[in-house]
N, C-alpha and C positions, 0 to 999 in steps of 0.2 A: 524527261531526261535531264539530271543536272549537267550543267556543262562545266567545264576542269576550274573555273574558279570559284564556283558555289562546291563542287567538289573537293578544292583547297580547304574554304573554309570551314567545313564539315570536319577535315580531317584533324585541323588544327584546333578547333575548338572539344573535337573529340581527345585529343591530347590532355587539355584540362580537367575535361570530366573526367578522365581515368584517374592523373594523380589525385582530382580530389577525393573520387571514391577511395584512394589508400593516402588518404591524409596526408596529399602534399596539394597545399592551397595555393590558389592563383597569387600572382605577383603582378607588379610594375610591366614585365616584363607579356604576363599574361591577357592583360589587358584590352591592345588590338583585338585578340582573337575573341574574347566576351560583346566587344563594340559592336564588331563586324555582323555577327550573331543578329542582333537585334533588325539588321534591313536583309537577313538571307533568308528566303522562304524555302530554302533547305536547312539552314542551321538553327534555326529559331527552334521547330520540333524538336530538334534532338537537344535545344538547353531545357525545353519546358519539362521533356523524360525524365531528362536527367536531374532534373531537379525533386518531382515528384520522387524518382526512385531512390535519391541521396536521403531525403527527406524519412523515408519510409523506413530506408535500413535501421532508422533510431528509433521512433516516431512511430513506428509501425501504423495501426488506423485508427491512430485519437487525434483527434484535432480539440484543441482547448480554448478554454472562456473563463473569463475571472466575473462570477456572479459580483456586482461593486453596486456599493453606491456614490454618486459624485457631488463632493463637496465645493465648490467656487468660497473656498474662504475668503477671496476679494478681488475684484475684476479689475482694481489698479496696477497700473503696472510703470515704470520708467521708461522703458524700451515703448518703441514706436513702428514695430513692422507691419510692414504696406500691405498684407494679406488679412490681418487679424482682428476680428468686431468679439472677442474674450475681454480686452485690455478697453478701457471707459477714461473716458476722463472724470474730474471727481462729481461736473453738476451731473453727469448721466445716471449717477447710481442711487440710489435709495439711501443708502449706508455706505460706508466705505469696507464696513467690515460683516463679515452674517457673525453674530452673535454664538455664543456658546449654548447659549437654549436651543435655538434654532439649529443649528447643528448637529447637537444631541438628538431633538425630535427627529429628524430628517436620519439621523445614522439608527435610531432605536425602532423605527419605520424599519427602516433596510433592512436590521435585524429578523426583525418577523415573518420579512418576506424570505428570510435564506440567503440574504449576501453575507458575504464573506470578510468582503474588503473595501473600507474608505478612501477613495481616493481624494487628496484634496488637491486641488487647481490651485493656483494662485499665480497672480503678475510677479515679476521679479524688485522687490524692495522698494515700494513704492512713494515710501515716505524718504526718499533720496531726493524724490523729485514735487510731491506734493506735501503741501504742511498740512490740507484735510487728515493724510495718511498720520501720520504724525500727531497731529490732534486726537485721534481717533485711536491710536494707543499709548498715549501720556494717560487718559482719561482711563484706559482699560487696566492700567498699572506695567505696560511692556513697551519695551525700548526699540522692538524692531519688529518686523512682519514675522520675520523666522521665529521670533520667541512668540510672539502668539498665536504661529501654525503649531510648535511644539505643543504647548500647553492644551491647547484644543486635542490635538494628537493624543494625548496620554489620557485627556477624558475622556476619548471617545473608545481604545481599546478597554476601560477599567471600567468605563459602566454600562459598554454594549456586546464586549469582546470581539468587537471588528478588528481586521489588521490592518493598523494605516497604512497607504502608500503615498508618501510625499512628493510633488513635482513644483519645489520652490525657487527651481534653475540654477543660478549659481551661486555655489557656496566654499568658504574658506577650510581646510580639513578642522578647523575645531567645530565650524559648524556643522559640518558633517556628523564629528565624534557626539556632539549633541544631540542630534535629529536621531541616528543610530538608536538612540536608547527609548524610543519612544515609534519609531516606526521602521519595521522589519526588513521593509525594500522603500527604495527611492528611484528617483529616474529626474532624467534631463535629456532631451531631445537634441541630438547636435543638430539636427537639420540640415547641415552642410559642412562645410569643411572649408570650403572656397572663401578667401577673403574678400574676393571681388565682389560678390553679393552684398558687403557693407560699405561700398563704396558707393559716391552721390549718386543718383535715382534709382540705385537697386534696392531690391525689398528690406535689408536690413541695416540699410542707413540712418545711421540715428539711435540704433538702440544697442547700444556699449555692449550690452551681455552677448546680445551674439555676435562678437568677436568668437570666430573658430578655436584660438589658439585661450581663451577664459573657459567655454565651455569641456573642450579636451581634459585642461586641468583639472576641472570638476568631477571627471569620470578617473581621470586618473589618481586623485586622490582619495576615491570613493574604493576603489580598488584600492589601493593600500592599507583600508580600514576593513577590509572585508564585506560591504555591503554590499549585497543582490541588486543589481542595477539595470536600469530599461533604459534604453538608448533608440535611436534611429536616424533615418534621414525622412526630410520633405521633399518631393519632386515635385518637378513645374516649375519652379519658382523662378526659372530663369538659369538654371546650374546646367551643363554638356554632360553627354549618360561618364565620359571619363570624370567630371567631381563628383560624380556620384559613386565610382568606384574609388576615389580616389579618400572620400571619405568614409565609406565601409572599411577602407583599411586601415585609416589613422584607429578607427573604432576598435577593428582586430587589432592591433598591435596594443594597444591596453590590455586589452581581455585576455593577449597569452600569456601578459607579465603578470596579470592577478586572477584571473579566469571569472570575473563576479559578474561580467554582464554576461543578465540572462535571458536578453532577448532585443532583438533588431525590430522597429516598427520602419514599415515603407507607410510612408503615408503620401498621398497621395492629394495636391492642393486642388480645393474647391475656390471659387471664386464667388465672392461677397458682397453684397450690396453696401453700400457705404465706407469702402475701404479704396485704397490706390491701388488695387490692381484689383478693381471690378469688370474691368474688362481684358484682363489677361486669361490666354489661352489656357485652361486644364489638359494634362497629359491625359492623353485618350487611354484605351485599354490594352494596346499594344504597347504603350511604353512603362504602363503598370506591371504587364508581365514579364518584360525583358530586367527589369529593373529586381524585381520579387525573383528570376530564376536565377539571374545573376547573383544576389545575394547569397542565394542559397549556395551555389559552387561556391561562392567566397570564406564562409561560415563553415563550412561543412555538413557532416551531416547531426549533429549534437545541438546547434543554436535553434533556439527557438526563432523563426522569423514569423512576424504577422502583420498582416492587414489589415484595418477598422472595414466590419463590414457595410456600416452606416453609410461609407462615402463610397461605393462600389455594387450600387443596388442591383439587383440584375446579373451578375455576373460570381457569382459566389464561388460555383465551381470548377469555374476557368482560374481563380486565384486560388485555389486548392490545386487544381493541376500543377500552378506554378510551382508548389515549394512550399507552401505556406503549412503551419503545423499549428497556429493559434490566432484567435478572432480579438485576442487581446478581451478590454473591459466591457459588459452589458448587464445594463442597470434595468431593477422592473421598475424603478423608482423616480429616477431623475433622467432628463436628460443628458445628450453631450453636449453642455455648455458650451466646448470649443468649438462646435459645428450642430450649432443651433438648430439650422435647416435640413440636418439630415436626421431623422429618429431613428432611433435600434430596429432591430428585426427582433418580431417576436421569437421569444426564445424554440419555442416549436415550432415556429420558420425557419430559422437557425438549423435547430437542429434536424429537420426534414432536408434542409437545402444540402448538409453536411453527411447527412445518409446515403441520399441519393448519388452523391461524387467517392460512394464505397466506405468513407467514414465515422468516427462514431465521436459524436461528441460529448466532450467530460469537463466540467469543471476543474479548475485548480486553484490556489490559493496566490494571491500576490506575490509571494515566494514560490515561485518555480520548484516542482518534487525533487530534483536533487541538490538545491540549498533547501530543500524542508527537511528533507532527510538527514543531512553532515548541519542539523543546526549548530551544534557546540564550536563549528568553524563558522558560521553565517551569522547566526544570531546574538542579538543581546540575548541575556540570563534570562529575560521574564517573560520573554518570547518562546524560547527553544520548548517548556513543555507544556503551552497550550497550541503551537504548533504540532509537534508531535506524538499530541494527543485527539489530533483532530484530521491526520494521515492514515493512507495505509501503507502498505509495502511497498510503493512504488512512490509515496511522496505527492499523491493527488488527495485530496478532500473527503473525508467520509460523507456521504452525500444523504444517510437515512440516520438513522435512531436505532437499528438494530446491531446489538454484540451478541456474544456469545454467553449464554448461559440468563441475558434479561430477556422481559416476557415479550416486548416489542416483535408487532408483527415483522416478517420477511419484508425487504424491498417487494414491491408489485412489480418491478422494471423488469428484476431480474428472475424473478418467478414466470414474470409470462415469456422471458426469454429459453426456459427448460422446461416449460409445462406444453406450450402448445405441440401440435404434431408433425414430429419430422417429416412425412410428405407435405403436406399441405406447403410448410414454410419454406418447401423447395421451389414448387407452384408461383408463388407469392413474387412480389418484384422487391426482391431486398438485394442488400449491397452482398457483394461476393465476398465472398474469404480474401484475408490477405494471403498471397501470395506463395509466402515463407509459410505460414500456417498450414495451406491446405497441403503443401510439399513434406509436412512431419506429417499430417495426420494421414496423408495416401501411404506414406512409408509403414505405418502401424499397419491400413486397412489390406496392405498387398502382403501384407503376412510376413515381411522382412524381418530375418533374424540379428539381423545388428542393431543390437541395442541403442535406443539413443542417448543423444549426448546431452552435457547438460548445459550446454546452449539450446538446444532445442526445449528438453525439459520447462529451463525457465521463462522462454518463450512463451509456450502453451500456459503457466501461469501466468502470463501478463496481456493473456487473451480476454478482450470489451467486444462489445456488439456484439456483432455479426461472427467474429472469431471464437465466440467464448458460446455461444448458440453451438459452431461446429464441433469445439471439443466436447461438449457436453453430450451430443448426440452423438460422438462415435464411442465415449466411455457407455453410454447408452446400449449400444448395440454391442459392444464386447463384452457388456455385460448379460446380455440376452443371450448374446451364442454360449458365454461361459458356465451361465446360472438358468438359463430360462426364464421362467414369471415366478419363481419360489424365491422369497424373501423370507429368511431364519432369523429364528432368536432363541435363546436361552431362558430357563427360568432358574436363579440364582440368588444369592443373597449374598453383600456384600460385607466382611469382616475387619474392618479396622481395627488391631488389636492392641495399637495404640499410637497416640498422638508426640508421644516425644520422640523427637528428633535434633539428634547433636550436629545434622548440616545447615548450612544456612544459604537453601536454594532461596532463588531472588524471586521464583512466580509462584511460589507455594505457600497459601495460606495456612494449611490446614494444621501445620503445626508450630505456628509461630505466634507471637503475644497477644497482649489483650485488646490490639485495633478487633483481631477476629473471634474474640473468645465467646461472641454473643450468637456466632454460628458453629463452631466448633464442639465449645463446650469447655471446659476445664482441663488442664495436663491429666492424661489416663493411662491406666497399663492395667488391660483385661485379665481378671483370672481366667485358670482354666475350665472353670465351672462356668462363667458368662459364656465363653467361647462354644461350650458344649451346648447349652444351651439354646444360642443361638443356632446351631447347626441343626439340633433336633427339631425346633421350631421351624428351621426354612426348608426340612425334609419332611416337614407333614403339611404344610403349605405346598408342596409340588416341587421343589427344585430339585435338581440335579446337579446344583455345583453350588459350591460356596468360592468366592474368589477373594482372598487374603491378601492385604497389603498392608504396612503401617511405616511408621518413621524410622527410621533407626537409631534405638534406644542405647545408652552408652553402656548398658548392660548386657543387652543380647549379646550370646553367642551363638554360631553355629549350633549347638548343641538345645537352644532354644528355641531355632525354627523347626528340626529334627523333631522336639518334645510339640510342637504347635502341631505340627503335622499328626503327629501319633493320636493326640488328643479330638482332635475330627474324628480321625478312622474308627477308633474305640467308641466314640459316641452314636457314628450311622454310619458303618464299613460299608455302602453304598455309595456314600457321598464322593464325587470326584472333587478333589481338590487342587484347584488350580491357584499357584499363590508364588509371592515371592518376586520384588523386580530383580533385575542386573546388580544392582546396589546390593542390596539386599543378601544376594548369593556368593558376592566379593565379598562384603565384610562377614558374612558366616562362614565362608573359606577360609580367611585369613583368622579370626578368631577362635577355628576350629582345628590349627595349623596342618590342614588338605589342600592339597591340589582341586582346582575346581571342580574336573571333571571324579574326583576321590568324596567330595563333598556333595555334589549333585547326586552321586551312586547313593548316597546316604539317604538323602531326602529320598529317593525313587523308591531305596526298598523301607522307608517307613510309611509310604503310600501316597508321595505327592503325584497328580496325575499332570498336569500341565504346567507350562510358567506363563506371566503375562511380561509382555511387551513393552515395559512401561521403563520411567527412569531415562530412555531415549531422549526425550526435550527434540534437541534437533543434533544430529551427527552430523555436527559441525564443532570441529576445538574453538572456532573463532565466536562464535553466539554461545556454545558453553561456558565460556571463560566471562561471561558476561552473568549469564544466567546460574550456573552452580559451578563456581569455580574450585570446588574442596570437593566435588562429586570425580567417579570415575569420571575416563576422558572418552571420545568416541571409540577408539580400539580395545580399549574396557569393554565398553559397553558388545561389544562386536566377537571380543574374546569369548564373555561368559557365555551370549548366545550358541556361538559354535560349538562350545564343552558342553552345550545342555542338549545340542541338536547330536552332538555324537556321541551323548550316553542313552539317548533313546527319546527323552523329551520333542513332543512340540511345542511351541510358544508361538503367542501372538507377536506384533510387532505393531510399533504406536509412531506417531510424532505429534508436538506439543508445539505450535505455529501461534504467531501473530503477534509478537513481542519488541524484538528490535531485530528480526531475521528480516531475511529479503528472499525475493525468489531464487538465487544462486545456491541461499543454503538448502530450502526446500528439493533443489534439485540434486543437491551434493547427498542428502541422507537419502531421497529416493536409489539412488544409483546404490548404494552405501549394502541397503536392505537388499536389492534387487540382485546384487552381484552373492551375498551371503547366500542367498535363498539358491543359487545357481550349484553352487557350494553345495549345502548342507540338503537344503530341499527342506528346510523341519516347520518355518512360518504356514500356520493355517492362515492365516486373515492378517491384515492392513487396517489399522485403527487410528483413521484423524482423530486430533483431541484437539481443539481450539483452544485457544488460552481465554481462560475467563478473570480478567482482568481488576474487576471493585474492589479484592480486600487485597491483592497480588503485594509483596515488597515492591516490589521496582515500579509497578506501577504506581503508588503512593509515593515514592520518593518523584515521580516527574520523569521516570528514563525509562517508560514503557508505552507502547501503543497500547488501543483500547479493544485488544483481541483482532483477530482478523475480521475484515467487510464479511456479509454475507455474500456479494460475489468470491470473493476468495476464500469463504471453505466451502461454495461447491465447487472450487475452479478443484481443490486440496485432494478431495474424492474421485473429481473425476479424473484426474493427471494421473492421480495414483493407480487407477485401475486401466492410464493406457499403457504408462509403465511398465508396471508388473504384471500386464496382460502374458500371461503362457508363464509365469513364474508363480503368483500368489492369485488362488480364486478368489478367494472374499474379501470385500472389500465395506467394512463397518463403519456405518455412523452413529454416532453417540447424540441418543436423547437428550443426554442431563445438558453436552454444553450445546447444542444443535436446538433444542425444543423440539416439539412434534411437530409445528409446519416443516420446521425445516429439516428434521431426515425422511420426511415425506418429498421433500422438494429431492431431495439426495437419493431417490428411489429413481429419476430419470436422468441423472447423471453418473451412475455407475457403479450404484450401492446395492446388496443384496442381500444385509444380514445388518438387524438393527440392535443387535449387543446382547445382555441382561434386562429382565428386569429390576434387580440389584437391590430391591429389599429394603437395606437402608444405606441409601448414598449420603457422604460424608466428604469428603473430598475436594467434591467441585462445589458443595452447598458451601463448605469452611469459604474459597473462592468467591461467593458473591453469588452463585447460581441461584436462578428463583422457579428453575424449572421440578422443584420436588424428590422426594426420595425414592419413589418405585412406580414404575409403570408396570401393573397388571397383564399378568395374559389375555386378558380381554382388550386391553386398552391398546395392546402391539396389537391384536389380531385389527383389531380395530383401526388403528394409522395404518398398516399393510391394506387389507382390501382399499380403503378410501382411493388408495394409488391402483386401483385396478391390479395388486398383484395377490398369488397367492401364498397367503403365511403357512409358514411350519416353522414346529418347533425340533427342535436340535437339542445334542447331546454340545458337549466340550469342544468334543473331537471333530464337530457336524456329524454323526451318526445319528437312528432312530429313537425316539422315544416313545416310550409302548403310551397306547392311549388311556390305559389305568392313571400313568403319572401325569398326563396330561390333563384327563380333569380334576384330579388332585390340585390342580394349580387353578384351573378355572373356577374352584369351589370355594378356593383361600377365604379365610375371614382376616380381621382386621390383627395387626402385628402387636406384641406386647412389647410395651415400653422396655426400651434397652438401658441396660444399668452397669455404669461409665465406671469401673475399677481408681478411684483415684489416685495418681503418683504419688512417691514421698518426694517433696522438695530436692533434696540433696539429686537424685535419678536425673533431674531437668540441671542441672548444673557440671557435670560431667562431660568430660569431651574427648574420648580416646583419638589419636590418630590412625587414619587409614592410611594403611601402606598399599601406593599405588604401584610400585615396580616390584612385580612380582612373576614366579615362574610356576607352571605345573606338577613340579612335578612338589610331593608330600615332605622327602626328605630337605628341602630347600626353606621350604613353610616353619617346619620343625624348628630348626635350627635358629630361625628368625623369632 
């Protein structure tokens, strides 16, 4: 039983944790009640909860590691503290400086192995105090330590593409503006706050730099400049737990006026042989955690706080309980220099020790995911896009080789995380679902009709481990109750009817200059003889649809698409014809001066049977106006749908992910499609399309990602089918940007229907695809069974196909070469304007 003043301070300390959880941080004032904490063995539990759970709300179950390698560009140092065997004097060192060879080798090492990031150590300005220093870079042609940590700096990202992270201590703001250009994040250690600790026999007597009120300056002019900054404190050293709070605060009080430190290190002193405080007491593990859960209340729940796990062996997931959300730097390479005697944990100790305490650990890059993300505010220029081309959506590390549309096998990580068997891995001793997670996915599995939200949505796409296992497996089984084991496909041939196009979308190869004209092919505009052609040729190979897309040529009219359409029907009035995006139907309305729903009547009675889905990108104005800002807007796009679902049309629906969106947009166009479909009822199917990035604009210019991770387009698939679960059945993966492992892998995450075989794909190939132009009905029957399910083939609509047409298609011979209509010049030089505000009704078009 507590008794009334361990129940006091339960009650008071419970006071803090609440305003923190709504972002009102401890004060001066708060302080007592954090102290008291640490000696109540009633209150102490509830800071460590609470810290875990503040920690969580952000953080959810990644806990992070900066894969590095450590550079000691020179163990000299001025300063003199009494814990430290990093700082030499000059007979102790080999050299006063490691060499630029030796650096390179040591960083082009690290390379190979998959680090990421250089970190270099150094003493603070050494040649202040020693003339070796000084000699040793007169000789090298550099005037100071800082200019020969710079220069090393910039050879090392240019010939290894490591991202420095500099910890030179302190510097003046121009050296900072210098260091800036050459390495992405920095960091300096306040350690303490307390000036008493530099007073005679305390540990930082003697060494000028840490003066509290030089190092502050340092951080806060770091922040003025915008640098990503690593700060912390050292405990033990002789500080009371109140300087320990006292300088996490001075640390916050920076960070709210520039917000750039991005992360708190507790570190925690070891005691050293050969140093003056060899025989001072280390803080035991009780004051590691008061200290770590306290931080975290302090921080809130957004700051990165972390612990070296090197110096804390044993105890890994009692410092996860704390609060803790990163392991900070581990090398396969190097030691830690600064704590010689403690070695790394191997990294699948690491990450075993990090499973087993429910979380999953991930990489990130020395810039923190939301300074990797807003680079154009963090970064120097020559940073921002091999940063963010080396992210994904959330600003963590692409960790394999695999994109969208290149041959690179799947991660294995995340294949064995959706392949093995959902019993079995229940069985199993793994970490539980986070919390918030299994509370959205019980909400899908209890059959609740209130839609979710898109907090929740983007949630579930920001699901690792253990969490991204469960979504995968309940999109799994709503797709089993929805669909069964039948996985459809279409046999179809794809018509591009032509390549000019007067928009200038920012991810679209396919019709834009001569970077892609070696996969494209030359400016085209099909006769109607090629067209027919092809259409008779892919109706005596087996198909049952021709699906028609092209650019939008300054010449089309309405009255164009109208003549495309007729000219199919005349050539094999069998053929369904599914054709035409959004775009596509606006500007042949507005050219055709009809209302849309006057204009779609046209297409229907000259015999289009369906529309595709496409043109979408992502419905969102804020990622369109990036991506095709001269293209219709989301409620465009939403408009023509609705006028096509209430003159009688189905239509597919698409999203085109992995660019500069994030998960909020992916959740805003889910919601988007899902609420139409509620609506109208007219989408048959859901069609992820990942962005295939190689010849893309935007991603050539440097202001695009490199397609979504392969965990995030099967996270795309399966979110989408728990979404639209009781709104849209089918739920497509696409071969061309997916390849064949991977909408094999998308068959246990929610996928039931693997598209076309498409004949001859053009589109995504223009994009950089190397996955080919048609997959065979033998070759889907063939990816379908491999997955244990069973294939059919499908009409358009998902209706039968008689098994006449079906071995018609299993019989196909080989395609006759297609032959490319050339444009006249003058066609690709045209650029009408689209009139975006516009009304349905005919007489209003007219007049315009």
């Amino acid at each position: 039983m507590r008794d009334a003043k361990q129940e006091n301070n339960v009650n008071t300390l419970n006071k803090v944790i609440y305003n923190a959880h709504n972002g009102q941080l401890p004060t001066l004032e708060d302080f007592p009640a954090l102290i008291r904490a640490a000696d109540s063995a009633a209150a102490m539990p509830e800071l460590m909860s609470a810290a875990g759970d503040l920690r969580d709300s952000h953080f959810h179950n990644v806990v992070t590691y900066s894969k590095k390698v450590f550079i000691p560009l020179t163990h000299l140092c001025r300063d003199v503290c009494h814990y430290c065997t990093f700082a030499q004097a000059p007979k102790r060192v080999e050299a006063p400086y490691m060499s630029i060879e030796s650096v390179l080798e040591s960083a082009r090492h690290a390379s190979s192995l998959g680090c990421k990031e250089a970190l270099f150590t150094l003493g603070e300005k050494p040649e202040l105090r020693y003339s070796t220093a000084r000699d040793a870079l007169a000789e090298m042609g550099f005037g100071s330590t800082l200019d020969y940590a710079r220069e090393v700096a910039r050879l090392v990202f240019e010939e290894t593409g490591l991202l420095p992270h500099l910890n030179p201590g302190t510097m003046s703001p121009e050296e900072l503006a210098d260091c800036r250009e050459v390495s992405p994040s920095m960091g300096i250690m306040l350690e303490s706050a307390a000036e008493r600790l530099t007073e005679k026999g305390m540990p930082h007597y003697g060494s000028p730099d840490k003066m509290p009120a030089v190092r502050l300056q340092t951080l806060e002019d770091a922040g003025a400049q915008s640098i990503p900054f690593t700060t912390g404190i050292l405990i033990g050293i002789g500080e009371t737990r109140l300087e320990r709070l006292e300088s996490l605060l001075a640390i916050r009080k920076i960070h709210e006026r520039h917000g750039h430190v991005q992360e708190i290190i507790i570190q925690n002193f070891r005691a050293k042989p050969n140093t003056k405080m060899v025989n001072a007491p280390e803080p035991d593990l009780h004051e590691m955690l008061w200290t770590l859960g306290a931080a975290r209340i302090m921080f809130g729940a957004k700051m990165s706080i972390q612990a070296p796990p090197n110096l804390s062996p044993g105890v890994l997931r009692q410092l996860i309980g704390a609060g803790i959300n990163d392991w900070g730097g581990v090398s396969p390479v190097t030691p830690d220099f600064v704590n010689p005697e403690a070695p790394w944990p191997h990294l699948q100790d690491l990450a075993a020790e990090t499973e087993i305490s429910g979380k999953y650990l991930h990489e990130r890059l020395t810039v923190y995911p939301a300074y990797a993300i807003n680079g154009e505010q963090w970064l120097d220029e020559k940073f921002q896009t091999p940063v963010l081309q080396s992210i994904d959506a959330d600003g963590f590390p692409r960790v394999d080789e695999w994109s969208p549309g290149e041959e690179a096998a799947p991660p294995t990580e995340v294949l064995a995380r959706i392949n093995c068997d959902t019993a079995a891995r229940a069985k199993a001793d793994k970490p539980a679902v986070s919390r918030d997670v299994a509370k959205i996915l019980d909400m899908v599995s209890a059959g609740r009709r209130t839609p979710l939200e898109e907090s929740h949505i983007a949630r579930l796409f920001r699901a690792r481990g253990a969490d991204f296992s469960a979504v995968c497996d309940l999109a799994n089984s709503l797709r089993e109750k929805t669909n069964g084991e039948t996985v459809s496909y279409v046999v179809n041939r794809n018509i591009n009817y032509t390549n000019i196009c007067y928009f200038k979308c920012q991810f679209c190869a396919f019709s834009k200059g001569k970077l892609s004209e070696n996969l494209r092919g030359k400016p085209y505009d099909l006769e109607a003889e090629e067209i027919q052609r092809r259409v008779v040729e892919a109706f005596e190979r087996g198909a049952t649809e021709v699906c028609m897309q092209g650019g939008i040529h300054p010449h089309y009219t309405g009255k164009t698409y109208v003549e495309i359409v007729k000219r199919v029907k005349e050539a094999v009035p069998e053929m369904h014809v599914h054709a035409f995006s959004p775009l596509e139907v606006w500007q042949g309305a507005q050219t055709a001066h009809l209302s849309l729903e006057e204009f779609l009547t046209e297409l229907k009675l000259a015999g289009l049977g369906t529309l595709p889905g496409t043109a979408a990108e992502v419905l969102d104005d804020e990622v369109r106006q990036v991506l095709c800002p001269d293209k219709i807007n989301t409620e465009q796009w939403l408009e023509v749908m609705r006028a096509a679902h209430k003159v009688g049309f189905n239509t597919t629906s698409t999203i085109m992910y992995g660019h500069v969106d994030r998960p909020e947009h992916w959740a805003r166009h889910l919601i988007r499609v899902r609420d139409l479909q509620a609506e109208t009822n007219g989408f048959t199917e859901f069609v992820p399309l990942p962005f295939v990035h190689m010849e893309a604009p935007l991603y050539l210019k440097g202001r695009a990602r490199k397609g979504p991770t392969f965990r995030e387009s099967i996270l795309m698939h399966a979110v989408s089918r728990i979404v639209l679960h009781g709104y849209i059945d089918n739920i497509q993966a696409s071969w061309v940007k997916m390849g064949h492992q991977g909408v094999v892998a998308c068959l246990n995450a929610g996928v039931n229907d693997l598209g076309g075989t498409l004949m001859n794909e053009s589109i995504t190939r223009a994009a950089g695809s190397e996955h080919g132009q048609e997959t065979s009905p033998q070759m889907m029957l063939d990816m379908i069974r491999s997955a244990d399910r069973m294939p059919k083939q499908r009409s358009t609509a998902y209706g039968e196909v008689d098994a006449e047409r079906q071995q018609i298609g299993l019989n196909a011979g080989v395609l006759t070469e297609i032959i490319n209509t050339p444009a006249h010049k003058f066609e690709r030089q045209d650029r009408p304007t689209l009139i975006k505000n516009r009304t349905n009704t005919s007489q209003t078009n007219k007049v315009m």
